[in-house]
C-alpha positions in Angstrom: -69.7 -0.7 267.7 -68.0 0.8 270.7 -67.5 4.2 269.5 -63.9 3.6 269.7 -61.9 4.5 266.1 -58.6 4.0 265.1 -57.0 5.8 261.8 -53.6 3.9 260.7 -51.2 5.8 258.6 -49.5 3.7 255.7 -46.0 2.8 255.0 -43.4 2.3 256.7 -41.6 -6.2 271.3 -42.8 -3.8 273.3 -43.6 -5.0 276.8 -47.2 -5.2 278.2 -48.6 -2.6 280.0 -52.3 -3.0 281.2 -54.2 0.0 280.2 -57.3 -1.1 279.9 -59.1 -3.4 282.5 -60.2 -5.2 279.6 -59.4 -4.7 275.6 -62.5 -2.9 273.9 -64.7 -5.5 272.4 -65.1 -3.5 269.0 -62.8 -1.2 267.6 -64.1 1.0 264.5 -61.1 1.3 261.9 -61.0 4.0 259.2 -58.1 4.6 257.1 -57.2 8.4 256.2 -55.3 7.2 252.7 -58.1 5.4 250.5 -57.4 1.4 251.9 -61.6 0.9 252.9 -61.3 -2.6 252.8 -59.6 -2.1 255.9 -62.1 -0.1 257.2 -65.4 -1.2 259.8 -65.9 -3.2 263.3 -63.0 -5.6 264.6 -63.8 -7.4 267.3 -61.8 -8.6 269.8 -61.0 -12.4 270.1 -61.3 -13.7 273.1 -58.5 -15.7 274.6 -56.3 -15.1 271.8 -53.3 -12.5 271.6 -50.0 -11.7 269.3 -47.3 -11.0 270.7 -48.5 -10.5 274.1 -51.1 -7.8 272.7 -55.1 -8.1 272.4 -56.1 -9.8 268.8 -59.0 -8.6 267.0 -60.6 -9.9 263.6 -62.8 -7.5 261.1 -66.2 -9.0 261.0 -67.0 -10.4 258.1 -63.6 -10.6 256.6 -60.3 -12.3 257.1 -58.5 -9.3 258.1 -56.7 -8.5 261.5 -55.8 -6.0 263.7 -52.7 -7.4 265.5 -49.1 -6.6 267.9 -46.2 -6.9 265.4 -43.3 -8.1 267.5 -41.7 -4.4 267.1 -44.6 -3.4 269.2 -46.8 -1.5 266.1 -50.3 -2.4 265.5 -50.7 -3.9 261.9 -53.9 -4.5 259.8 -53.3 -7.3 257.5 -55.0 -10.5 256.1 -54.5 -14.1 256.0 -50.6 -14.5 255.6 -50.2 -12.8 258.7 -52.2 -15.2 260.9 -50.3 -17.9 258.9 -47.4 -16.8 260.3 -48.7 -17.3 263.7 -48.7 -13.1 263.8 -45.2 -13.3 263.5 -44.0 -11.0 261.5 -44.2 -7.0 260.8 -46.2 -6.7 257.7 -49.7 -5.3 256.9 -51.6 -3.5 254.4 -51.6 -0.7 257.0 -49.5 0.3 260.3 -49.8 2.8 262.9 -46.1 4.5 262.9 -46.2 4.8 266.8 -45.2 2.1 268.9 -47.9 1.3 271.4 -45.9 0.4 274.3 -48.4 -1.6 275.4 -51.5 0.5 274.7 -54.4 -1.0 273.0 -55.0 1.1 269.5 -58.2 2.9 270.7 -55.1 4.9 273.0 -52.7 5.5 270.6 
């Protein structure tokens, strides 16, 4: 892992910014409210984005960390690649829209 954490608060299209040269390649996810199947490495995949934002995928699960199209990073499962990351739903959301920042900057 990069060293690089994320905590995602629960509940409740921004335009592309480059803040980072590149994306980090792992992003360590905790949640502060109890959802640790959420939690542990995402890595980033390569060549593929949602919404114009950097796409990662937890390692050895079907879960992703993804750009909602009202510019929020979600972490959600399989319906939400389904939908071609197409939608605004997640088990867990940050409440800050990133404006383009990757979610090691938020």
């Amino acid at each position: 892992a990069s060293g690089n954490r994320l905590a995602l608060g629960e509940g409740s299209s921004a335009s592309f910014t480059q803040y980072h040269l590149d994306p980090p390649p792992t992003l360590s996810v905790w949640s502060p409210n109890g959802r640790w199947a959420f939690a542990g490495d995402y890595e980033l995949r390569v060549g593929e984005r949602a919404n114009g934002q950097p796409l990662w995928k937890q390692k050895f699960c079907n879960r992703w960390l993804y750009s909602a199209p009202n510019g929020r990073w979600y972490l959600a499962g399989r319906e939400a690649r389904d939908k071609g990351f197409d939608c605004q739903e997640g088990f867990i959301y940050h409440e800050t829209q990133h404006g383009g920042r990757t979610p090691d900057l938020i």
